[in-house]
C-alpha positions as CSV (number, residue, x, y, z in Angstrom):
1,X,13.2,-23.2,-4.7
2,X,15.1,-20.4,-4.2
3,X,15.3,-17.7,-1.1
4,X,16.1,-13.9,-1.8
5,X,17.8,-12.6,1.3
6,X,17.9,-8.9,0.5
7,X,20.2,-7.1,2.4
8,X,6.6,9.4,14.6
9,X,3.8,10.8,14.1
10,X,1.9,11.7,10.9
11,X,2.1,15.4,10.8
12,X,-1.2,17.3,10.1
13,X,0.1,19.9,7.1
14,X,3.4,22.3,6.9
15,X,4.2,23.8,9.5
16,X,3.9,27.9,9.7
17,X,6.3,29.8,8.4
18,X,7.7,32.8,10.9
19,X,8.9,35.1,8.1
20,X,8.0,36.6,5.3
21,X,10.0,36.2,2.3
22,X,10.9,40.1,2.7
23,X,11.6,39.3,6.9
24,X,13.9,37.0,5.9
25,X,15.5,39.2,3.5
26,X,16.0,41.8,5.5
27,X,17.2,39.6,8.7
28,X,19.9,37.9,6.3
29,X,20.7,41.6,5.6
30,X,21.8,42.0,9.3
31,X,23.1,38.7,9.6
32,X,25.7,39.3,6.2
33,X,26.5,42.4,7.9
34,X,27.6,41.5,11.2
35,X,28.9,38.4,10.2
36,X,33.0,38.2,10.4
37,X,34.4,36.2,7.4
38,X,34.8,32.5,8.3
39,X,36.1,29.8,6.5
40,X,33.3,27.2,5.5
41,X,34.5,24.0,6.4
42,X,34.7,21.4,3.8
43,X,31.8,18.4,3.9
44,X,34.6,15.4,4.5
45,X,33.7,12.5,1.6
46,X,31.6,9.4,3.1
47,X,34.0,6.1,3.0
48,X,31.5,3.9,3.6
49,X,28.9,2.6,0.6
50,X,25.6,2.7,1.2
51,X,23.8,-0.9,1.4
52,X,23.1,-2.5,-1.9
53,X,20.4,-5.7,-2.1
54,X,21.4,-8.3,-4.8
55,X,19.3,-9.4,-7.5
56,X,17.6,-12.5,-7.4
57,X,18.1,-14.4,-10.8
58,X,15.7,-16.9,-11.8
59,X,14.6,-19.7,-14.2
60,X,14.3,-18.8,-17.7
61,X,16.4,-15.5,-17.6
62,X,13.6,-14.0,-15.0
63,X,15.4,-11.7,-12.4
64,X,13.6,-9.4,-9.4
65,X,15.3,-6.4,-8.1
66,X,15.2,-4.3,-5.4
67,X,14.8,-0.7,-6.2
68,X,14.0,1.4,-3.4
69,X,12.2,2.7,-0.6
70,X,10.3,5.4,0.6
71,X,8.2,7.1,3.5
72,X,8.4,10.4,3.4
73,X,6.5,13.3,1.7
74,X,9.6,15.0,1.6
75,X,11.2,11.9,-0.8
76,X,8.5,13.1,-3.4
77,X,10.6,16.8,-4.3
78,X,13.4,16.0,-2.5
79,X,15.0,19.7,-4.3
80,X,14.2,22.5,-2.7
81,X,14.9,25.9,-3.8
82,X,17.5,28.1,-2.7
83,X,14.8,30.6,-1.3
84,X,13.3,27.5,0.1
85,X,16.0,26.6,2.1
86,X,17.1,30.0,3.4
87,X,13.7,30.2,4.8
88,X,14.1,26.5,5.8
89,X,17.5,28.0,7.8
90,X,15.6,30.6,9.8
91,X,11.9,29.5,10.1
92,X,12.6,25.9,10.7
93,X,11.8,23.5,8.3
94,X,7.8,22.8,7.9
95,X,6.4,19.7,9.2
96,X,6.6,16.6,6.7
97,X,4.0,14.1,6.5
98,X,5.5,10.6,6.7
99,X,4.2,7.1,7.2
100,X,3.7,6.2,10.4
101,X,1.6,2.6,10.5
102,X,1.1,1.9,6.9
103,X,-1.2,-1.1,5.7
104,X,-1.9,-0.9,2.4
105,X,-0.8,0.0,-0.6
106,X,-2.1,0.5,-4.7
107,X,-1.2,2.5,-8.0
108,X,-3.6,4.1,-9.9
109,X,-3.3,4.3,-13.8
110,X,-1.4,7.5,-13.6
111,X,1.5,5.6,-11.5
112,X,0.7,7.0,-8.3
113,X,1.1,5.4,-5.0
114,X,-1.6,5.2,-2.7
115,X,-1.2,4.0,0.5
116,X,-3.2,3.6,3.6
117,X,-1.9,4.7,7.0
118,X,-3.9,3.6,10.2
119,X,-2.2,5.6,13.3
120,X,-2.5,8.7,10.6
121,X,-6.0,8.2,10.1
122,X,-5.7,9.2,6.6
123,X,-4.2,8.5,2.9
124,X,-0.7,9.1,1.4
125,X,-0.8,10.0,-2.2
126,X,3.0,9.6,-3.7
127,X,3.2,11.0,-6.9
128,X,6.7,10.8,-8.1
129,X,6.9,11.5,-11.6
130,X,4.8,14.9,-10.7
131,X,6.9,15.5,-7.3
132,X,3.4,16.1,-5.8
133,X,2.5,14.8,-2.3
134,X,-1.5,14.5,-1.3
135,X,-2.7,13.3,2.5
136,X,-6.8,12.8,2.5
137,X,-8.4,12.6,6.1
138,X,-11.5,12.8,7.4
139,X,-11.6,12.0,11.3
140,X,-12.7,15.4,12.2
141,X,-15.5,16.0,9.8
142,X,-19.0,15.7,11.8
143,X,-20.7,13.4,9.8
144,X,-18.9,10.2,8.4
145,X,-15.6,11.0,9.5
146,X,-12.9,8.1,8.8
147,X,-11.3,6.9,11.8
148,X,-9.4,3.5,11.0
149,X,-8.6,3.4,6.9
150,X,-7.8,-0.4,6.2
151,X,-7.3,-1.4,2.5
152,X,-7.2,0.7,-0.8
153,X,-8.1,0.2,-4.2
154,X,-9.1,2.6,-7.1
155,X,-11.2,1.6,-10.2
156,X,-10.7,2.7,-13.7
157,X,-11.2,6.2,-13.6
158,X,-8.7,6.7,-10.7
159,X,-11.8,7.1,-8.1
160,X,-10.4,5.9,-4.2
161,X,-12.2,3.6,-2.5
162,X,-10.8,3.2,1.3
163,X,-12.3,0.7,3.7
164,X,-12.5,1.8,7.6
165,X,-12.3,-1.5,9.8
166,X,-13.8,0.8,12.8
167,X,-17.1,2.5,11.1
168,X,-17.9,-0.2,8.8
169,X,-17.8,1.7,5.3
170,X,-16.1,2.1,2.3
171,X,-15.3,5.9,1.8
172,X,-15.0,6.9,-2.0
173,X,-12.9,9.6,-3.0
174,X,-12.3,10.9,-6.2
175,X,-8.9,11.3,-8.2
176,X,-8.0,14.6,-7.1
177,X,-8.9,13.2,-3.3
178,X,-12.5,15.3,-2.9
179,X,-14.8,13.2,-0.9
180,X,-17.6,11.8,-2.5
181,X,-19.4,9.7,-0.2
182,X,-19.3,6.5,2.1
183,X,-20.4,3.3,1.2
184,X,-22.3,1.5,4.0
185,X,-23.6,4.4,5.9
186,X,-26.9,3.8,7.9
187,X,-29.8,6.3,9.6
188,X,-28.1,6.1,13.0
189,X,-24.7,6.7,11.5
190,X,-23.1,3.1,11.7
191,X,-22.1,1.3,8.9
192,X,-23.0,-1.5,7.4
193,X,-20.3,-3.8,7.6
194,X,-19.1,-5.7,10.7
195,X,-15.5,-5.3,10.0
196,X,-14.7,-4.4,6.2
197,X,-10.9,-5.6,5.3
198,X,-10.2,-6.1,1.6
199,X,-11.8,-4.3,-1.4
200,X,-11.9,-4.6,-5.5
201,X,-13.7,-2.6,-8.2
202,X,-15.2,-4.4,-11.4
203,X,-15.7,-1.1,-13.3
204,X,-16.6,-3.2,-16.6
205,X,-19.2,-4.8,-14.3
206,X,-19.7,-1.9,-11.6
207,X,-19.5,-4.0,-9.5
208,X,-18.0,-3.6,-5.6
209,X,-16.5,-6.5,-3.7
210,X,-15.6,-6.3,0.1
211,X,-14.5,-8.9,2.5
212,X,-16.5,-8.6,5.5
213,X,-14.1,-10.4,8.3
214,X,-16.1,-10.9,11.3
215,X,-18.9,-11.7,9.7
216,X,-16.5,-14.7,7.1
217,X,-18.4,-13.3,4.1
218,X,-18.0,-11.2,1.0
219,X,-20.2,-8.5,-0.3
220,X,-20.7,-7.9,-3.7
221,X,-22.5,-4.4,-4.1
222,X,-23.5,-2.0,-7.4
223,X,-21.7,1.3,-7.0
224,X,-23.7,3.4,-4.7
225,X,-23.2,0.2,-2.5
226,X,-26.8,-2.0,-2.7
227,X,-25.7,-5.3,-1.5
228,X,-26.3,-7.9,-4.9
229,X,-24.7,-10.9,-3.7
230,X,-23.2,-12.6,-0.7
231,X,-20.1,-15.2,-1.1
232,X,-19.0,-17.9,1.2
233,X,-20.0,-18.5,5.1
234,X,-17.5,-19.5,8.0
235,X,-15.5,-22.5,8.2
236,X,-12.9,-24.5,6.5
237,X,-14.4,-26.3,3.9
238,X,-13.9,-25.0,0.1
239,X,-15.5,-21.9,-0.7
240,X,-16.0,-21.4,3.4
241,X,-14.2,-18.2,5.2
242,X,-12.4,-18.0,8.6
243,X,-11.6,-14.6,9.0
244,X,-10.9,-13.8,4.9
245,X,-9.2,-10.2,4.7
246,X,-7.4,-9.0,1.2
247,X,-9.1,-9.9,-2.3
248,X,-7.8,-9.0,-5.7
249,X,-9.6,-9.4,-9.0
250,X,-7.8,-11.3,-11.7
251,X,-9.6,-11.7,-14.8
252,X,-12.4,-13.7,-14.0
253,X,-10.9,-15.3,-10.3
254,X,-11.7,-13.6,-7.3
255,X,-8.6,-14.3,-5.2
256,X,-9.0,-14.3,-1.1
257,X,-6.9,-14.2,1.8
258,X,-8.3,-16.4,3.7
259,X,-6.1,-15.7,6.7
260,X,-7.0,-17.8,9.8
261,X,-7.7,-20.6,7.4
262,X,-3.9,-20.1,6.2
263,X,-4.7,-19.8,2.5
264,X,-5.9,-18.0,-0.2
265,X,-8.8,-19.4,-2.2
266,X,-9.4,-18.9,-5.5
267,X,-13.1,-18.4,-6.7
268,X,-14.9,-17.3,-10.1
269,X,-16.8,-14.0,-9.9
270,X,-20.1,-15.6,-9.0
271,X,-18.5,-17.0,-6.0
272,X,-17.8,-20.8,-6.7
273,X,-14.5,-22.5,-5.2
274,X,-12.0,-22.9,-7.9
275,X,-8.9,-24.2,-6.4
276,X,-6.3,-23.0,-3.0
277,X,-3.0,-22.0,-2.6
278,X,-1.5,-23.0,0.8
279,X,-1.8,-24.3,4.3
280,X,-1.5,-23.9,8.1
281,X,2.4,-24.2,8.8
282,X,5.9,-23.0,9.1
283,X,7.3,-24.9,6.0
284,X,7.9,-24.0,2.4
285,X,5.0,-22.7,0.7
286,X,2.7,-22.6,3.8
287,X,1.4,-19.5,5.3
288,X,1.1,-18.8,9.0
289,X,-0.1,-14.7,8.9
290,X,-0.9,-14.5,5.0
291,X,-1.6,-10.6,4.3
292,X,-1.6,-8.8,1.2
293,X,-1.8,-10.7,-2.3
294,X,-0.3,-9.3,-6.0
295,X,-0.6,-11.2,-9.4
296,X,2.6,-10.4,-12.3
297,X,2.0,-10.3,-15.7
298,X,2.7,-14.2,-16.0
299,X,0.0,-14.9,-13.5
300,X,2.1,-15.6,-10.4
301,X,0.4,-15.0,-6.8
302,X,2.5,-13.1,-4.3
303,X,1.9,-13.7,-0.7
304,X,3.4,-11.7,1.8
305,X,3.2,-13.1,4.9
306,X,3.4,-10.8,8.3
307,X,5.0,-13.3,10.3
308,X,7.9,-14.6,8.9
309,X,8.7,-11.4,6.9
310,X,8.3,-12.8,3.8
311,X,6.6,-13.2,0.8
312,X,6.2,-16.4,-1.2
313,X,5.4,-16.7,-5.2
314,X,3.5,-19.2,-6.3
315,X,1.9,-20.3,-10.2
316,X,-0.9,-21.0,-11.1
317,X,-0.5,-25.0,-10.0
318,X,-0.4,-23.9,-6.3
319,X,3.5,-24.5,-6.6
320,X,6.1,-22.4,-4.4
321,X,8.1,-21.1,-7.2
322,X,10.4,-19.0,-4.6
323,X,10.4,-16.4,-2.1
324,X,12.2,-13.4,-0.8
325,X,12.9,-11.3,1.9
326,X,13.7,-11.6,5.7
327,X,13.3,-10.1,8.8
328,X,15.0,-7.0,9.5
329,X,15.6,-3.4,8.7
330,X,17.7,-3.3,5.3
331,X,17.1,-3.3,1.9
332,X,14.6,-5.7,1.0
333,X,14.1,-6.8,4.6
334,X,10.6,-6.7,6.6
335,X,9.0,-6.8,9.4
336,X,5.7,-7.3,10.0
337,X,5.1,-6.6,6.0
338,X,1.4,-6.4,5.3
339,X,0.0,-4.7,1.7
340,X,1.4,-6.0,-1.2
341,X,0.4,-4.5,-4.8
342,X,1.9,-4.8,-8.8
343,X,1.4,-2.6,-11.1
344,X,1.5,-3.1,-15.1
345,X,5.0,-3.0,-15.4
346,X,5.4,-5.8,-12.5
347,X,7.0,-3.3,-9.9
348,X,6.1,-4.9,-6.8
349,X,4.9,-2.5,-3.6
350,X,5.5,-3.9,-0.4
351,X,4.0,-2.0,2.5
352,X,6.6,-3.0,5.2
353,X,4.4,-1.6,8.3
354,X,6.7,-1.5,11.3
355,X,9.5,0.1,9.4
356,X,6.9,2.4,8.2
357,X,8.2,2.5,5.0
358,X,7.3,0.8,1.5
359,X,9.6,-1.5,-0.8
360,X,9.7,-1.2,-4.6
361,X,11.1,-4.4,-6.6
362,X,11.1,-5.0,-9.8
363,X,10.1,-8.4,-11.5
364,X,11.9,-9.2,-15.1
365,X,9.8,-11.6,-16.4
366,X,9.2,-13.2,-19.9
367,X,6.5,-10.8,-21.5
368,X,3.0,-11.9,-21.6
369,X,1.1,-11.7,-25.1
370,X,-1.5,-10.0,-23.1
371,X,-2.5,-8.6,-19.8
372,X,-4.4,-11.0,-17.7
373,X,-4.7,-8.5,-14.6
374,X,-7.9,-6.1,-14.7
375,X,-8.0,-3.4,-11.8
């Protein structure tokens, strides 16, 4: 076993701008005019280097690496024009949406981050390769506004499907983040669920599944959101719920956080117990606040867990293979980390929520013949 120690408000949309292009023009005129010449002082050169985690080498040639973090909008073109920045100088700079209680976190096939932002209200779309920047609300709409977005996932056309822990839905947005409806919604304008937490989309199947936490169940639903099956019922036996929160399709396992049972079970798609990863403690390769969950390429289960700042890594035996991580506010450090996702390349999102920020590493692993993971 091995441990990695690696070293205010969500704003609305840009602010105004007080000036005109020409305005500014023509008060930089002035300003060049009645300016005396003035020697620009020279930037002095930074002696000290900035942090740098380590890499974590592993068995077999394996390594993970931390890359980077992020949580602003203004990380995603982080250039601006010259124009840009003269205006910037006189008008103020506009107001830049950034992270402010993040909880979850996914990548879309286009290699987009989504990620869900409670005190926002709302949805950060990161798209870096593009240097585009989306937020999607909708708490003051008058009919199914979304008030407390929880857990993200998108299926295989790109389509966003948010749950809201407060109205009991599932809001569906498309790629381009248009509203398209909400999942759940009754006559009287409640939703359906008690307390919807995690969410996966079978597109093969069209299938929907969401874990209901209050109610210790799961819903499986077709696509418009008709309720086909329900899975488990509290308590702490195998295949039972106490308080089950994130879920992850992988292949044909449904994998559950089963978080006030300190584990995560491991079911087939209709439901039956397979086999659990876990238990109630403060030792290696228990849980005591497991969160979000992630599978690599060579099937391993990443935990994170909110408590110790953490997360673990596991095979597919239910063996700690090692963990990383540790409380605090550097590189590769957490606290109170919650969403966890990997995309196909096994770069590994970490949503650590009270920095407000999220954590890219990279796992270099021995290449699978084929991909096991299905969105």
């Amino acid at each position: 076993m091995v441990q990695l120690l690696l070293n205010g408000r969500g704003k609305s949309c840009a602010g105004t701008r007080l000036f005109s292009v020409y305005g500014v023009l023509a008060l930089l005129g002035v300003t060049f005019l009645l300016a005396t010449p003035v020697q620009a002082a020279k930037r002095p050169k930074e002696t000290t280097k900035p942090q740098v985690a380590p890499d974590l080498l592993l068995d077999g040639g394996r390594k993970l690496s931390f890359e980077r973090s992020f949580s602003l909008e203004r990380e995603v073109k982080p250039k601006r024009s010259f124009w840009t920045r003269v205006v910037d100088v006189i008008a103020g700079e506009p107001d830049f949406h950034y992270l402010v209680s993040p909880y979850s976190v996914v990548t879309d096939s286009h290699g987009r981050i989504i990620v869900t932002d409670v005190a926002a209200a709302g949805v950060h779309i990161f798209d870096f390769g593009q240097q585009k920047y989306k937020f999607i609300s909708r708490r003051d709409t008058g009919k199914n506004p979304m008030l407390t977005p929880q857990c993200v996932t998108v299926d295989a056309q790109d389509n966003i499907y948010v749950t809201d822990s407060q109205t009991g839905k599932v809001f569906v947005f498309d790629a381009n983040g248009k509203f398209r409806r909400a999942i759940g919604s009754l006559k009287g304008g409640e939703g359906y669920f008690k307390r919807p937490t995690g969410i996966a989309v079978d597109s093969a199947t069209q299938r929907i599944y969401v874990t209901d936490t209050l109610r210790n169940q799961i819903f499986m639903t077709d696509m418009e959101g008709t309720v086909l099956q329900v899975i488990g019922k509290p308590g702490t036996a195998d295949g039972e719920f106490n308080y089950p929160t994130e879920l992850r399709l992988n292949g044909a396992d449904l994998v559950v956080v089963d978080a006030m049972n300190f584990r995560v079970q491991v079911l087939d798609r209709s439901g039956t117990f397979r086999y659990a990863i876990g238990k109630a403690g403060d030792g290696a390769g228990w849980m005591f606040r497991p969160k979000g969950i992630g599978i690599d390429s060579e099937g391993h289960l990443y935990v994170v867990d909110g408590q110790w700042g953490i997360v673990q890594v596991f095979d597919e035996q239910g063996r700690l293979l090692y963990y990383f991580g540790e409380r605090g506010t550097g590189p590769g450090q957490f606290q109170l980390p919650t969403g966890l996702q990997i995309d196909k390349q096994d770069r590994i999102y970490v949503v650590d929520s009270f920095n407000r920020r999220v954590e890219v590493f990279h796992y270099y692993g021995i290449a699978s013949s084929s991909d096991r993971r299905s969105q």
